[in-house]
KEKERO-499382 format. One line per field, with one value per residue: residue in one letter; residue number from 1; x, y, z of N, C-alpha, C in turn. Coordinates in steps of 0.001 Angstrom, whole numbers. Layout:
<recs>
aa <- (A|...)
i <- (NUM|...)
n_u <- (X|...)
n_v <- (Y|...)
n_w <- (Z|...)
ca_u <- (X|...)
ca_v <- (Y|...)
ca_w <- (Z|...)
c_u <- (X|...)
c_v <- (Y|...)
c_w <- (Z|...)
</recs>
This chain:
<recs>
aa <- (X|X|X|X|X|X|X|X|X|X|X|X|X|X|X|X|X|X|X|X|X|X|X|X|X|X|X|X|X|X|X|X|X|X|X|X|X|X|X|X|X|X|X|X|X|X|X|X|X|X|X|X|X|X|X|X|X|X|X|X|X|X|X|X|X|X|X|X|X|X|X|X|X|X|X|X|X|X|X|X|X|X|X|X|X|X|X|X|X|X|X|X|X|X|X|X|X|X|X|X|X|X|X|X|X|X|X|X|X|X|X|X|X|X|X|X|X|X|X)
i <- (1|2|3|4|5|6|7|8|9|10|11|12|13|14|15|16|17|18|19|20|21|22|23|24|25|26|27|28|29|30|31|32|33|34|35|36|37|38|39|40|41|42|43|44|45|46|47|48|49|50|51|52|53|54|55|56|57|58|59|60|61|62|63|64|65|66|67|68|69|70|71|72|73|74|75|76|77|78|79|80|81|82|83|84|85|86|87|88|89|90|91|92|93|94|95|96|97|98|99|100|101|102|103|104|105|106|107|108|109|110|111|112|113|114|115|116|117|118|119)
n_u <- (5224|2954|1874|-1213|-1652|-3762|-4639|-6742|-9285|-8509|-9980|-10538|-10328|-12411|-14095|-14582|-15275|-17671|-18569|-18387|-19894|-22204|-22440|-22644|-25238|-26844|-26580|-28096|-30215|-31494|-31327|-33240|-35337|-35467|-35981|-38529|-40453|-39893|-42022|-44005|-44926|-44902|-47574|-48870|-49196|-50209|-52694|-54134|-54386|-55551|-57319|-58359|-57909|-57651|-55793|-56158|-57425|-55393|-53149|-54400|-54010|-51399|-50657|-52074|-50583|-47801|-48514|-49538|-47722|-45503|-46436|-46923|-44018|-43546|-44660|-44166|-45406|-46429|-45861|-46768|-49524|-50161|-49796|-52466|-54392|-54590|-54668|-56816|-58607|-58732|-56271|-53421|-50536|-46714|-46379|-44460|-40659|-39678|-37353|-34572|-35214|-37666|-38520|-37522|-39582|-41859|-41201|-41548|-44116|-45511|-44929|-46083|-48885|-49727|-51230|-49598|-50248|-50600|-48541)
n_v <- (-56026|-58685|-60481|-61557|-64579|-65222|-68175|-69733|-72426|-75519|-77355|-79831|-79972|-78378|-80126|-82110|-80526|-80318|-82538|-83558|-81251|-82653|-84875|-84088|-82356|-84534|-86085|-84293|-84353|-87195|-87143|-85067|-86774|-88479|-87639|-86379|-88458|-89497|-87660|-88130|-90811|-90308|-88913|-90796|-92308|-90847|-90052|-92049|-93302|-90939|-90538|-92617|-93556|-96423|-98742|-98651|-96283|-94689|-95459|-94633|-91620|-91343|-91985|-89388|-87502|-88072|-87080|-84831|-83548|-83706|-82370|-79647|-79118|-78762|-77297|-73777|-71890|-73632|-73770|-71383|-71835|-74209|-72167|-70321|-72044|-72902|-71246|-70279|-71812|-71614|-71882|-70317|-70609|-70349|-68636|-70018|-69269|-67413|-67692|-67196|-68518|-69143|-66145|-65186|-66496|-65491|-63100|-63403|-64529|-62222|-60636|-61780|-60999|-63216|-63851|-63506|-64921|-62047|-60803)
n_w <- (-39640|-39858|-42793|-44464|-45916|-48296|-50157|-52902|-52673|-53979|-56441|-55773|-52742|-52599|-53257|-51759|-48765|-49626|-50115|-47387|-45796|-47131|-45593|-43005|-43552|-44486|-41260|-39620|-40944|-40298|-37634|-37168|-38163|-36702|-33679|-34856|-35000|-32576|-31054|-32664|-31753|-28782|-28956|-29942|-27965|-25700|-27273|-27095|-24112|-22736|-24556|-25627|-27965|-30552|-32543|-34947|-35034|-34545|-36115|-38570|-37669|-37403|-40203|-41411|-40337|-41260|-44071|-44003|-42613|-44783|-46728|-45758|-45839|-48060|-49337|-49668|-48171|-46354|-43543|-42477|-43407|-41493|-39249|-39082|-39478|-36874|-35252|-35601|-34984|-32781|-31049|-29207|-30547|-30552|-33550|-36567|-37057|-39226|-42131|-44012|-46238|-46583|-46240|-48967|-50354|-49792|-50733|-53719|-53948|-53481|-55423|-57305|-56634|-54678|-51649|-48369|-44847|-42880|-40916)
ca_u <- (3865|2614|913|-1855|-1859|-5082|-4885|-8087|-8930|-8221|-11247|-9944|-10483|-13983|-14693|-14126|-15339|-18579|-18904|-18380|-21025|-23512|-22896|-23447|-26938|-27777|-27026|-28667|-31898|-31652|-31928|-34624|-36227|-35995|-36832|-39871|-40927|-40103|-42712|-45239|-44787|-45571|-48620|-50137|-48971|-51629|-54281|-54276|-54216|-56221|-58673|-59397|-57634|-57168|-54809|-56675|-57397|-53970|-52739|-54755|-53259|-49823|-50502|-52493|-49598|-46884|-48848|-50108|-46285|-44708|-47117|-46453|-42720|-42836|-45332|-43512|-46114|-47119|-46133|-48031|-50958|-50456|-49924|-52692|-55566|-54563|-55444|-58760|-59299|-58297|-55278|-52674|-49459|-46657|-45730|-42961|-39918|-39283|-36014|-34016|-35607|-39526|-38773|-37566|-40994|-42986|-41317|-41991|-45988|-46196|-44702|-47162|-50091|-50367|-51141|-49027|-50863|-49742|-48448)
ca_v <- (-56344|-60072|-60485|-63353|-64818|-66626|-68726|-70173|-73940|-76489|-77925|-81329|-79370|-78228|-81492|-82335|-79745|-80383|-84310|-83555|-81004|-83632|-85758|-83157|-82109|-86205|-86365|-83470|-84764|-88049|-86605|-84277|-87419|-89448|-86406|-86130|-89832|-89757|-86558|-88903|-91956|-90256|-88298|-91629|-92746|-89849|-90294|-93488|-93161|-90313|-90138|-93910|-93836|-97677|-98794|-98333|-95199|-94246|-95831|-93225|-90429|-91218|-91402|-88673|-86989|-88150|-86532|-83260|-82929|-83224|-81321|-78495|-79053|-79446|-76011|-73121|-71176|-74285|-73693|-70327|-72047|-74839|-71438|-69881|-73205|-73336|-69623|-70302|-73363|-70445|-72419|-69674|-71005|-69067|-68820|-70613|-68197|-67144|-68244|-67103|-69148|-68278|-64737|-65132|-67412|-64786|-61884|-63968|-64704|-61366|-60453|-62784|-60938|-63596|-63146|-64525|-64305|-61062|-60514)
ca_w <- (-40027|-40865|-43807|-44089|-47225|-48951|-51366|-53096|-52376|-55249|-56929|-55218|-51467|-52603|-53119|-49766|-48174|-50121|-49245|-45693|-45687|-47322|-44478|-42099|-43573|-44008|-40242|-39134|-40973|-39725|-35930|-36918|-38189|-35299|-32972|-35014|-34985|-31271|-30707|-33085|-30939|-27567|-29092|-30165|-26246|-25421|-27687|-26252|-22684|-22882|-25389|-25871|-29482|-30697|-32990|-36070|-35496|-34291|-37587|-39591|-37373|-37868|-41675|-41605|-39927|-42460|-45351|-43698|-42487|-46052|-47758|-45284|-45494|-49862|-49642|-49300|-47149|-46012|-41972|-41970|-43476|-40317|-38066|-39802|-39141|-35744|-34746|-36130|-33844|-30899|-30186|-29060|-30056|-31283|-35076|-36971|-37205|-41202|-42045|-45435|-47517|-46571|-46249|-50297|-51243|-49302|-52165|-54777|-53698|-53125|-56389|-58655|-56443|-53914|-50170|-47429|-43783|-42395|-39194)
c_u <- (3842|1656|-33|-1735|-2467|-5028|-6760|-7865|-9100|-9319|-11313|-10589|-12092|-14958|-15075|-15093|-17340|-19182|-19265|-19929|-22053|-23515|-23193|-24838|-27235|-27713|-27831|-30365|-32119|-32023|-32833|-35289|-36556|-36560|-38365|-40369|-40690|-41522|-44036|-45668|-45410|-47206|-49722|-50250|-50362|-52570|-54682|-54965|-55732|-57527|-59370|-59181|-57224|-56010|-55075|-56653|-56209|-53110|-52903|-54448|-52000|-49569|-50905|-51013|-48237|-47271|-48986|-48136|-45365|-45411|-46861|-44906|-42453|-43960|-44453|-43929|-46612|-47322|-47071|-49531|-51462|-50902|-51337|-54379|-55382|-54785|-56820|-59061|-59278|-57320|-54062|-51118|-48688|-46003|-44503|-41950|-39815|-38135|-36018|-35114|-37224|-39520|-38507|-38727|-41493|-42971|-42104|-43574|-46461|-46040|-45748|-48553|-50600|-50590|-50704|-50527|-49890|-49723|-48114)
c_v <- (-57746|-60130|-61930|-63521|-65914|-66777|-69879|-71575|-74090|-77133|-79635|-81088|-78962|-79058|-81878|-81847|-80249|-81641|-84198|-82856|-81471|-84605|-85014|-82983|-83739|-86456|-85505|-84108|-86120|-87953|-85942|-85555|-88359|-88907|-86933|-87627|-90328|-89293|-87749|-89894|-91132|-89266|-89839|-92197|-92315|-89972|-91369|-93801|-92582|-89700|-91875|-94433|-95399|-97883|-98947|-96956|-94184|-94269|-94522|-91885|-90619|-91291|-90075|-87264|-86829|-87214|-85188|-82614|-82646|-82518|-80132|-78153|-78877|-77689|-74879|-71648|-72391|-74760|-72511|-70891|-72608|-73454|-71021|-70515|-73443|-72441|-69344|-71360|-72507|-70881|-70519|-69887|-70172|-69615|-69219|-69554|-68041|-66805|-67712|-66806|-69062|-66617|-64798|-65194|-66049|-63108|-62373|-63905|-63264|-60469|-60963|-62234|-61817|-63463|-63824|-64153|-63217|-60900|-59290)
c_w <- (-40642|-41945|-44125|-45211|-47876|-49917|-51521|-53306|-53893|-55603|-56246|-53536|-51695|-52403|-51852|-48642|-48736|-49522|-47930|-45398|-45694|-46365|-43429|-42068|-43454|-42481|-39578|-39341|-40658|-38176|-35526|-36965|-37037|-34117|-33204|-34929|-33620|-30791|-31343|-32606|-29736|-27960|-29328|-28651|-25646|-25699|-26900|-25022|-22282|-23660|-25723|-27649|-30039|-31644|-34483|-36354|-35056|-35360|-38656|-39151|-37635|-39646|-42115|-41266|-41035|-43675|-45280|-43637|-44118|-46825|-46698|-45332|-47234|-50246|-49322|-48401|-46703|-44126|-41817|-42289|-41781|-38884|-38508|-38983|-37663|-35328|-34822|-35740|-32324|-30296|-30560|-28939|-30753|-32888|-35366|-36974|-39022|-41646|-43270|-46951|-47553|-46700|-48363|-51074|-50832|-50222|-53045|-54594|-53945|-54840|-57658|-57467|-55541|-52698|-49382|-46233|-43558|-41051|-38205)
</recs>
């Protein structure tokens, strides 16, 4: 019989292990961000094209965009609200998934009496 034998990393290895990680998440959100600032670029392409949007008022959509996005991203129901306003325009798209860390907020709310949407 082999026996495995674990020893616990060294506060030196945590380190490490820790750093690395933080460059992991910083690149990860660097590729979402350029993703998303790709997706915002060809929507103003569209308005454009297609609706006759100039570059003024393309301006105030892409800010408008920046602000709506971090306040939905710094809210912690703040994608169900987005799913939420867009069901009530009749758009049929489908809902964010509810990851970890929303399913937690969505105790808590419910705990202090508040109401998520329900699905």
């Amino acid at each position: 019989m082999k026996a495995i034998i674990h020893r616990k990393p060294t506060g030196a290895e945590k380190e490490i292990v820790a750093s690395v990680m933080k460059q992991v998440e910083d690149q990860i959100q660097q590729e979402q961000n350029k993703a998303i600032f790709r997706t915002v670029k060809m929507a103003c392409i569209v308005l454009n094209e297609e609706f006759g949007f100039g570059a003024q008022r393309l301006s105030k959509f892409f800010e408008a965009m920046c602000t709506k996005g971090k306040a939905a991203v710094d809210n912690p129901e703040g994608w169900f609200l987005v799913d939420e306003k867009l069901h009530k325009m009749g758009m049929e798209l489908d809902d964010e998934d509810i990851d970890e860390r929303e399913k937690h907020s969505r105790s808590l709310y419910h705990e202090k009496g508040r109401k998520f949407r329900e699905y």
